[in-house]
Short mmCIF file of the C-alpha atoms (twelve columns), coordinates in Angstrom:
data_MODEL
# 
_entry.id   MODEL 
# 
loop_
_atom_site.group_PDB 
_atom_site.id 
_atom_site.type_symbol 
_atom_site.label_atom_id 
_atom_site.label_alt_id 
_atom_site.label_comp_id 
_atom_site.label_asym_id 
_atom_site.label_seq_id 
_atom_site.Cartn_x 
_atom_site.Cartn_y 
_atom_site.Cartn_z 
_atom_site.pdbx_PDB_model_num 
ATOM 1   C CA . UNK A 1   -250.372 144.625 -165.807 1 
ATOM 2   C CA . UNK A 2   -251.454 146.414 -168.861 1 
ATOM 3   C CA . UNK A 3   -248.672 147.715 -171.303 1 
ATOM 4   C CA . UNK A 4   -248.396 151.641 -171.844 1 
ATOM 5   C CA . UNK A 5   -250.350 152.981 -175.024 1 
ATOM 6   C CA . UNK A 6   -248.812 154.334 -178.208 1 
ATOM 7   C CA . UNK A 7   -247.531 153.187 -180.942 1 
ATOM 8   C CA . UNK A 8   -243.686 152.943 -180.266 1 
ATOM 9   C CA . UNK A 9   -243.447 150.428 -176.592 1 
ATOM 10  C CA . UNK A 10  -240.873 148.250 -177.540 1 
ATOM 11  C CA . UNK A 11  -238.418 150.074 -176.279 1 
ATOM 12  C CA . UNK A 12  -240.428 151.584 -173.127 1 
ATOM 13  C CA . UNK A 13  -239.620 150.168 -169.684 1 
ATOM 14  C CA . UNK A 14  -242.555 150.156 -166.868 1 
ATOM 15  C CA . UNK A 15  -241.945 149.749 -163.043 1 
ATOM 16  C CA . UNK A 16  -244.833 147.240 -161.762 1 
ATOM 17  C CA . UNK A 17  -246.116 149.664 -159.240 1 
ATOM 18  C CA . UNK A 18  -244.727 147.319 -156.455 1 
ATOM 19  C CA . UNK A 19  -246.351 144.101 -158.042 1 
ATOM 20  C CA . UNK A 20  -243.338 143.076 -158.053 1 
ATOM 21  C CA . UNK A 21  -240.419 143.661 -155.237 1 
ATOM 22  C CA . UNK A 22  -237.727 141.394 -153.871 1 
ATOM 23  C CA . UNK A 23  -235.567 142.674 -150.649 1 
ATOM 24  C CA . UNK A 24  -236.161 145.676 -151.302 1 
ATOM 25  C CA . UNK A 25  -235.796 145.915 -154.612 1 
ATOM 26  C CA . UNK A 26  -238.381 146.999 -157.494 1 
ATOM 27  C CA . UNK A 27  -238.761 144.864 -160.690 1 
ATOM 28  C CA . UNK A 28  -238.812 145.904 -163.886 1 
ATOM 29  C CA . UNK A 29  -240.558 145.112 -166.720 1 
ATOM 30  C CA . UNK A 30  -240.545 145.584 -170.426 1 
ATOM 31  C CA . UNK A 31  -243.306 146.300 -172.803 1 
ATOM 32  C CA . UNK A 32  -242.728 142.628 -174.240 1 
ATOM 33  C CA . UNK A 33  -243.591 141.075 -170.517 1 
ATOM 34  C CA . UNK A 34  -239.231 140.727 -169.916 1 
ATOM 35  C CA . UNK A 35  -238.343 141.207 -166.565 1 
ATOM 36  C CA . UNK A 36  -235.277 143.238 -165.411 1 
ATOM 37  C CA . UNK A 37  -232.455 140.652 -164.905 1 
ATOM 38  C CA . UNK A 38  -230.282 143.437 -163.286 1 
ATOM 39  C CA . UNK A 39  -232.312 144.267 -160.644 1 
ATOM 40  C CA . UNK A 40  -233.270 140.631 -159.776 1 
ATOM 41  C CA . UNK A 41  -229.616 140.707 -159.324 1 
ATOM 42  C CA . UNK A 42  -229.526 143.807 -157.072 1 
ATOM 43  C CA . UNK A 43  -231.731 141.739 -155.204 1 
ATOM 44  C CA . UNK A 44  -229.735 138.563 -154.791 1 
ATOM 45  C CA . UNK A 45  -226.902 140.450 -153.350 1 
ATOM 46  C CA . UNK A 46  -225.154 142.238 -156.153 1 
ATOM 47  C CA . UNK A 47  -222.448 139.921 -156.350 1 
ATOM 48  C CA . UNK A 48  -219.894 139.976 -159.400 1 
ATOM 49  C CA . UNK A 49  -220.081 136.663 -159.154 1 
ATOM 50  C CA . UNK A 50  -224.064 136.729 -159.650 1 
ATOM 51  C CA . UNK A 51  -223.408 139.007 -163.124 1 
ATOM 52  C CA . UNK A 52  -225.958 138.214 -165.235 1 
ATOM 53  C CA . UNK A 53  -223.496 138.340 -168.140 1 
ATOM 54  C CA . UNK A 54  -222.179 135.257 -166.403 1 
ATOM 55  C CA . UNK A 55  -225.740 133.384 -165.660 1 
ATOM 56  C CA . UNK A 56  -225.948 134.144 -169.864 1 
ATOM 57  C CA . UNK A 57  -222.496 132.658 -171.512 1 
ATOM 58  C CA . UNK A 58  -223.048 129.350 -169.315 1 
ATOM 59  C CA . UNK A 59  -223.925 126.652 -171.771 1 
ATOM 60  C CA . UNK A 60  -226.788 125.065 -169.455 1 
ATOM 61  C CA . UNK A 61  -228.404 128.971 -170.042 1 
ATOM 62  C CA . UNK A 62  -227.671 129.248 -173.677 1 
ATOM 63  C CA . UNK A 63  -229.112 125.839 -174.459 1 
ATOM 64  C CA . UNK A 64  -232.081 126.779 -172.499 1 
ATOM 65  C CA . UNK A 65  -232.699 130.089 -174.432 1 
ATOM 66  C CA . UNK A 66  -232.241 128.185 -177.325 1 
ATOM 67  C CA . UNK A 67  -235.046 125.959 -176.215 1 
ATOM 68  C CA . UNK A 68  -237.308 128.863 -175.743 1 
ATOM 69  C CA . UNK A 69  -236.505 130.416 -178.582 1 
ATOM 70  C CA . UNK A 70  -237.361 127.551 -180.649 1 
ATOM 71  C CA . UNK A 71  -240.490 126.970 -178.313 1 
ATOM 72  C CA . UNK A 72  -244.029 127.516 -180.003 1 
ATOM 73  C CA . UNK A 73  -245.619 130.114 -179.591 1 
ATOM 74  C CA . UNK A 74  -242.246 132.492 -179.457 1 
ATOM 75  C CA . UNK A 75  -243.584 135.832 -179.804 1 
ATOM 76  C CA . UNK A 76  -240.669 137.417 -178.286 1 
ATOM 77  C CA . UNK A 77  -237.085 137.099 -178.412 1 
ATOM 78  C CA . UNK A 78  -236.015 135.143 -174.196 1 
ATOM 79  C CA . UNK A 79  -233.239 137.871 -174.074 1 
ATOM 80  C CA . UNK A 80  -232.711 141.292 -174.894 1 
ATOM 81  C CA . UNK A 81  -230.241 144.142 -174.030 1 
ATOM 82  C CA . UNK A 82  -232.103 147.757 -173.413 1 
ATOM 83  C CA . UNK A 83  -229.729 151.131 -173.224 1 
ATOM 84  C CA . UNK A 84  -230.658 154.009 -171.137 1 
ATOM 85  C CA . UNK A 85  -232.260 154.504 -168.108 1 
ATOM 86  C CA . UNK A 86  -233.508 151.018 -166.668 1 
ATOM 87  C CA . UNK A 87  -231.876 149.736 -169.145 1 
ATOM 88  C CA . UNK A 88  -229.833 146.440 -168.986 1 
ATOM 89  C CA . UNK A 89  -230.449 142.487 -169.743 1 
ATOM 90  C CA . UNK A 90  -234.664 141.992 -169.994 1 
ATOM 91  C CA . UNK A 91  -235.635 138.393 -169.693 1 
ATOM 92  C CA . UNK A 92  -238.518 136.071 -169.723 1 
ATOM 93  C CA . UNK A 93  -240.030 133.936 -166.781 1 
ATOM 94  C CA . UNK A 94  -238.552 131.168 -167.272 1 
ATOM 95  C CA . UNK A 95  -234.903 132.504 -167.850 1 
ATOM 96  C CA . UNK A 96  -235.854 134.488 -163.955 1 
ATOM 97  C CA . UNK A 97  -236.657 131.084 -162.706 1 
ATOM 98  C CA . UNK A 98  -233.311 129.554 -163.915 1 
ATOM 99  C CA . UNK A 99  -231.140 132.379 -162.839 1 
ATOM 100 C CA . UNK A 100 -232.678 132.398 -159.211 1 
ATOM 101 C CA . UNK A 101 -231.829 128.480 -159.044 1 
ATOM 102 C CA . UNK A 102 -228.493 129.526 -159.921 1 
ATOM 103 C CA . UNK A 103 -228.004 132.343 -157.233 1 
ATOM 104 C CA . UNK A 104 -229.169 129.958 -154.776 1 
ATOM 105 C CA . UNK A 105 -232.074 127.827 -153.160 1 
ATOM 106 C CA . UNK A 106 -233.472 129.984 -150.749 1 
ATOM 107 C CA . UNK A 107 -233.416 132.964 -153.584 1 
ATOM 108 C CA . UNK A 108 -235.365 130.228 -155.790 1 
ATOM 109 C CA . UNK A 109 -237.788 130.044 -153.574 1 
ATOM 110 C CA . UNK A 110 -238.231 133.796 -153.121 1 
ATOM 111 C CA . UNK A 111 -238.709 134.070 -156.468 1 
ATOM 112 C CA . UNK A 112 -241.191 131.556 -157.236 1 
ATOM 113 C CA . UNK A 113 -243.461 132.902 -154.020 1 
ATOM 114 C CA . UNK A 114 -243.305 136.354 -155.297 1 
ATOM 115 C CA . UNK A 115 -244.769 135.597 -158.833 1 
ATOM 116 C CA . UNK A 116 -247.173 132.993 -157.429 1 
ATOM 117 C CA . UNK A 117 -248.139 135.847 -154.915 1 
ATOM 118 C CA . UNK A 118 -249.109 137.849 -158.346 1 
ATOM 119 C CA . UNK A 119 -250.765 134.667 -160.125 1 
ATOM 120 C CA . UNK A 120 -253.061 134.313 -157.761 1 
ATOM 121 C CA . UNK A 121 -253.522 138.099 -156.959 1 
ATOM 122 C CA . UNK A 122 -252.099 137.659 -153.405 1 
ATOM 123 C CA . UNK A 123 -249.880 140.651 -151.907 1 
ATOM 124 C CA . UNK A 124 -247.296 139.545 -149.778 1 
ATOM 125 C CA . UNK A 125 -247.112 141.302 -146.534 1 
ATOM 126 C CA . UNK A 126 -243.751 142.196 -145.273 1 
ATOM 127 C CA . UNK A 127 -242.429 139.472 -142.947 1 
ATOM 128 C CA . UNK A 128 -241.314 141.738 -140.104 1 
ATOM 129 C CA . UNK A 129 -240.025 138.664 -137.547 1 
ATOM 130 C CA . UNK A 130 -238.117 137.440 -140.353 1 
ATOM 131 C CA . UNK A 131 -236.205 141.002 -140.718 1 
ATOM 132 C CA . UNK A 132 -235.792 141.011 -137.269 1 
ATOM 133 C CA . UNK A 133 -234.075 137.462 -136.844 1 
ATOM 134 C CA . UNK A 134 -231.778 138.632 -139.280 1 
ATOM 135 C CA . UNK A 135 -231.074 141.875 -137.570 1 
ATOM 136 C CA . UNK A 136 -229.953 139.743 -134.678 1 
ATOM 137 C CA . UNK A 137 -228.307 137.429 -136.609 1 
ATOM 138 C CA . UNK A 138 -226.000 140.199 -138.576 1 
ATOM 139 C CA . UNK A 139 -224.049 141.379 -135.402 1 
ATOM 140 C CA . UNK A 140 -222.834 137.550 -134.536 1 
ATOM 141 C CA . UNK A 141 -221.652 136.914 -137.810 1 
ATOM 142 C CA . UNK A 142 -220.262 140.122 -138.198 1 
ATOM 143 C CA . UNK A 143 -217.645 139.374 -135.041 1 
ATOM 144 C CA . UNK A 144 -217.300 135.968 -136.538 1 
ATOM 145 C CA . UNK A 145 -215.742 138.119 -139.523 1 
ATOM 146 C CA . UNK A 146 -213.569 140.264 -137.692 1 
ATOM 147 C CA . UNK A 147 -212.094 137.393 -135.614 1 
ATOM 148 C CA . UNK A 148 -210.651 135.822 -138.805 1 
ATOM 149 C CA . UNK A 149 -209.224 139.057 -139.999 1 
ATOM 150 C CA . UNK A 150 -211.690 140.668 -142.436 1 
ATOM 151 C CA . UNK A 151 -211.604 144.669 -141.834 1 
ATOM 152 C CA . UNK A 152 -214.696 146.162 -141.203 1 
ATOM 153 C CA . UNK A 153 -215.776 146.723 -144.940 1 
ATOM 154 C CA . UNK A 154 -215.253 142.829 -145.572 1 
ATOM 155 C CA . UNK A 155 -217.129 141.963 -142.053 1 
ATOM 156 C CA . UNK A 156 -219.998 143.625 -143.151 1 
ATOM 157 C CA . UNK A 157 -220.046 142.233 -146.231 1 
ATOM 158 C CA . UNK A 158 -219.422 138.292 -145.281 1 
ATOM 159 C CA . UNK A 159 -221.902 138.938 -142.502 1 
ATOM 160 C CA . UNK A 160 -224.655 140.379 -144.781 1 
ATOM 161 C CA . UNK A 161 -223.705 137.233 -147.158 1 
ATOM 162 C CA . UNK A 162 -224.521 134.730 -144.633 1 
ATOM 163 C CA . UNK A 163 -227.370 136.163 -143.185 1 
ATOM 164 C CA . UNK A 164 -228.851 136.004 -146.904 1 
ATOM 165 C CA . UNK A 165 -228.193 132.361 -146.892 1 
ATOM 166 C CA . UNK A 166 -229.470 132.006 -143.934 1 
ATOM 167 C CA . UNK A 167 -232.709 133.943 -143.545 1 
ATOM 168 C CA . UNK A 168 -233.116 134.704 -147.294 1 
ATOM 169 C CA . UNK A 169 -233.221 138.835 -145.857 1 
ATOM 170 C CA . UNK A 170 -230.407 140.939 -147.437 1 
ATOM 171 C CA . UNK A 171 -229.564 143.514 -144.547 1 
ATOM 172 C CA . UNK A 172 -227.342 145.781 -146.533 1 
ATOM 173 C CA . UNK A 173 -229.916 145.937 -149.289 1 
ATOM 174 C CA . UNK A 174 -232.827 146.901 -146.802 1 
ATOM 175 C CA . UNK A 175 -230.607 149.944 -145.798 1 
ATOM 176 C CA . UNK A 176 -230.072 150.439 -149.384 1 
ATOM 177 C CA . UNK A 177 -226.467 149.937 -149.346 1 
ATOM 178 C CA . UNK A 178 -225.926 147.539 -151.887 1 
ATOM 179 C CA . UNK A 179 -222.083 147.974 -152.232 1 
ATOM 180 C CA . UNK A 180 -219.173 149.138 -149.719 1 
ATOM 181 C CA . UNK A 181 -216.554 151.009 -150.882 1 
ATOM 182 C CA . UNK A 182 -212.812 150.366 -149.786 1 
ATOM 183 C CA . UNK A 183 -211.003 153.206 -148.900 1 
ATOM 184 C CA . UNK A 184 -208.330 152.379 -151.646 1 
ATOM 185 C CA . UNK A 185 -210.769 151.063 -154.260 1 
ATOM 186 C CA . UNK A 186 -209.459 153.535 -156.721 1 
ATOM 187 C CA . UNK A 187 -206.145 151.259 -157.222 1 
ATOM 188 C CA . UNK A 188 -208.301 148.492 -158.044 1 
ATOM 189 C CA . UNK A 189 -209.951 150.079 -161.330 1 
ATOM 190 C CA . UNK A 190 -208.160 150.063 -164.393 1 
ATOM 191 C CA . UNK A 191 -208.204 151.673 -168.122 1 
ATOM 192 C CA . UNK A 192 -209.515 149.456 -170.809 1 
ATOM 193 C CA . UNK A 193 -205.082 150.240 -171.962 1 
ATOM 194 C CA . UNK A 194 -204.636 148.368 -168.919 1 
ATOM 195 C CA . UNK A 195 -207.028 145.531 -168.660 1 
ATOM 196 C CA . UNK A 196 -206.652 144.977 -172.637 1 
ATOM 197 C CA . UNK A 197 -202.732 144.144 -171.847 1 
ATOM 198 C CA . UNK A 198 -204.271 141.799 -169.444 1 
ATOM 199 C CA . UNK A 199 -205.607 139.520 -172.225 1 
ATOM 200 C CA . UNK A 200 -203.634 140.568 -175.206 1 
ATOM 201 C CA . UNK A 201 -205.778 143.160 -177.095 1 
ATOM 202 C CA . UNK A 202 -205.771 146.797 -177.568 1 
ATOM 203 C CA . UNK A 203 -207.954 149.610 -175.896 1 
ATOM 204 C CA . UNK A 204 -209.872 149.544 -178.761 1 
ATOM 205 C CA . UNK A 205 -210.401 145.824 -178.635 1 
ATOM 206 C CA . UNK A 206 -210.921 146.264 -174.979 1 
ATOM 207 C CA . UNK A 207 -213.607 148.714 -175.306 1 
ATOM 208 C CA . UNK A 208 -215.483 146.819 -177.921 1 
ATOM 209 C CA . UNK A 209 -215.605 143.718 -176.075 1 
ATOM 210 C CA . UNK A 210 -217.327 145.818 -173.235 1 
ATOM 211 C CA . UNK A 211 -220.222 147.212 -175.565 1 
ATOM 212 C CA . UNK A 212 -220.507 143.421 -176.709 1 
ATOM 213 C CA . UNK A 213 -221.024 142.441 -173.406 1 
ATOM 214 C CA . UNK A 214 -223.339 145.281 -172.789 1 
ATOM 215 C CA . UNK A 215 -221.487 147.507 -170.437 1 
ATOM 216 C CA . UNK A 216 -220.769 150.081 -172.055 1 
ATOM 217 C CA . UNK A 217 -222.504 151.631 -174.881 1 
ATOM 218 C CA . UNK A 218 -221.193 154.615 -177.673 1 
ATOM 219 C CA . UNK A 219 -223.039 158.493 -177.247 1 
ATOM 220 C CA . UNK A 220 -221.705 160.338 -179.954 1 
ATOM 221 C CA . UNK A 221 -217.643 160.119 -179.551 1 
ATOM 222 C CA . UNK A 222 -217.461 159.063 -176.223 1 
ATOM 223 C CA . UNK A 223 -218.359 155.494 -173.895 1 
ATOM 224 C CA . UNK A 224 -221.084 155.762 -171.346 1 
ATOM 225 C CA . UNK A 225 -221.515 153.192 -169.065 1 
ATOM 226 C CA . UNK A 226 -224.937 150.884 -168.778 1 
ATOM 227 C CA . UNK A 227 -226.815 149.822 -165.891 1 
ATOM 228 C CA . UNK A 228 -225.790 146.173 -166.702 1 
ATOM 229 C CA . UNK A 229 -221.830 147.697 -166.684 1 
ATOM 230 C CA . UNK A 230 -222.496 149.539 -163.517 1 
ATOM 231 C CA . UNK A 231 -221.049 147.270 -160.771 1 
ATOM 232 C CA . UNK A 232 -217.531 146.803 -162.749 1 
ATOM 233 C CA . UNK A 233 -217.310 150.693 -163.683 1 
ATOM 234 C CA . UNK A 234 -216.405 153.660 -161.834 1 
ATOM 235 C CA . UNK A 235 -216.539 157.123 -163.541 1 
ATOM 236 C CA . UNK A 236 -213.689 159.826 -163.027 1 
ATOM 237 C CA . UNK A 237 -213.377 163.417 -163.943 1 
ATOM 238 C CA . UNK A 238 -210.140 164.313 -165.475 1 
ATOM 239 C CA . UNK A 239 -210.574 167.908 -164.913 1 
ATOM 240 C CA . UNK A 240 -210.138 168.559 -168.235 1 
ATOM 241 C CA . UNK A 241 -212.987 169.896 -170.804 1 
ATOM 242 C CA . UNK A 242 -213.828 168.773 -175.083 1 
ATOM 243 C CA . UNK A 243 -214.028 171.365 -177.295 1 
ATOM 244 C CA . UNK A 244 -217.678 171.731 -177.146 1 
ATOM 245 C CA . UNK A 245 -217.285 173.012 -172.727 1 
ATOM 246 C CA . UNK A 246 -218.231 169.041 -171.999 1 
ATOM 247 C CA . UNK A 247 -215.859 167.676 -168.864 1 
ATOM 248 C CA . UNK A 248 -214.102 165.003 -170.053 1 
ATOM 249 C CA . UNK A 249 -214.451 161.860 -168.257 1 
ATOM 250 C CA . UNK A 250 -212.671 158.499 -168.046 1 
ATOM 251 C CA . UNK A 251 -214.058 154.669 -167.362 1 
ATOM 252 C CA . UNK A 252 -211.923 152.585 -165.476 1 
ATOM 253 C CA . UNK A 253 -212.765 148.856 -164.976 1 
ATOM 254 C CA . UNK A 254 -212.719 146.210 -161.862 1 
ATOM 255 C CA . UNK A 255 -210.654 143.832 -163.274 1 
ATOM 256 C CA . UNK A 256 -213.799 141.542 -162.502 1 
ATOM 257 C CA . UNK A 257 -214.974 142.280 -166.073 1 
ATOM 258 C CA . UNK A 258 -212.391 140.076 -167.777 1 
ATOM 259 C CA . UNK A 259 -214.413 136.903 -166.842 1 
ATOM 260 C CA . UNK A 260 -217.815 138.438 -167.192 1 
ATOM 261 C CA . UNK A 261 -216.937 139.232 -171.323 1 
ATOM 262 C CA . UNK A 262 -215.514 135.524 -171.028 1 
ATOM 263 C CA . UNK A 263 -211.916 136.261 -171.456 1 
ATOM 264 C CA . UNK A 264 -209.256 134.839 -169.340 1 
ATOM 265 C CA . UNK A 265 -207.018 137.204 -168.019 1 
ATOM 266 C CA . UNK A 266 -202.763 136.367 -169.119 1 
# 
């Protein structure tokens, strides 16, 4: 992989022309040799639970960037937050490796294949019966899902889970639907006003503990969400227009962000 000429690349993100690509998914890479932590969690899953905000504020992961940082040679900073398009959390090998073994074994092992595949300059062919076992596996463990009362939405969703853990293939993300949206999912986004009640600060203490965590970042007057904030955020138009012919537009949160900025929620 050879980084792009010119004399400003820090800042410059590079696809790896499919070097690189787990279920589905293409990994990026930074012009300091960081990979893309978001989309190595688009291809786990996508799960809130999977942030990588919360694979970062774990002490086991803090001590071990500490480690690396400390590590000789240490040419580059182990983490680093990138704004824009493909932006998000960029992080070295070794902080991939750990956050895989934290999403789960079989995900591990996916991981460590695919970038020995790329040591050793071997491609690795598309594992067609392994899709299709896990084809036939989804519609079982979809009826599994209705049977103990999970609507459609949620079937789908448990049944994709557990054929992941399963057969290590992420259905869903194949199809490239990587999230399902409830029919009432508006109620269950919220204004920073709101979700700052929750744990006893103010919109504006709300908002900045968002752009701390990387979610959200400041254009000019206004918020814009990140690629890292993307799976918490949904975007509305108000209908209503700035002074300058802009639409306005408002952020509202999943109240699954408290825990990813480490708060506890009152």
């Amino acid at each position: 992989m050879q980084l792009l000429e010119g004399s400003n690349v820090t800042n410059r993100i590079m696809p790896l022309g499919g070097n690189i690509e787990i279920a589905g998914v293409e990994i990026h890479m930074d012009a300091e040799g960081r990979f893309s932590l978001n989309d190595f969690h688009r291809a786990a899953g996508a799960e809130s639970r999977h942030q990588p905000a919360l694979f970062l504020r774990r002490p086991e992961t803090e001590e071990l960037v500490e480690a690396i940082s400390n590590s000789a040679p240490a040419q580059n900073k182990p983490v680093e937050s990138k704004p824009g398009r493909y932006g998000g959390t960029y992080v070295c090998k070794e902080l991939v490796y750990a956050y895989a073994t934290w999403i789960s074994p079989v995900f591990h092992l996916k991981v460590i294949r695919t970038f020995d595949g790329i040591a050793t300059g071997q491609s690795q062919p598309q594992n067609l019966g392994g899709i299709r076992d896990a084809v036939q596996l989804f519609g079982p463990f979809f009826e599994v899902a209705t049977l103990i009362g999970c609507d459609q939405q949620a079937a789908a969703i448990s049944a994709n889970q557990a054929v992941l853990a399963v057969s290590g293939a992420n259905v869903l993300q194949l199809m490239g639907r990587t999230h399902l949206e409830a029919s009432n999912q508006d109620a269950l986004y919220f204004t920073p006003t709101e979700l700052g009640k929750r744990i006893g600060t103010s919109a504006r203490g709300m908002n900045l503990l968002l752009a701390e965590a990387g979610f959200q970042m400041k254009r000019g007057e206004h918020w814009e969400v990140t690629d890292a904030g993307r799976d918490f955020a949904r975007v509305y138009d108000t209908g209503k227009k700035h002074g300058s012919g802009v639409p306005i537009q408002q952020i509202k949160w999943s109240p699954e962000v408290i825990p990813a900025i480490g708060k506890d929620a009152a």
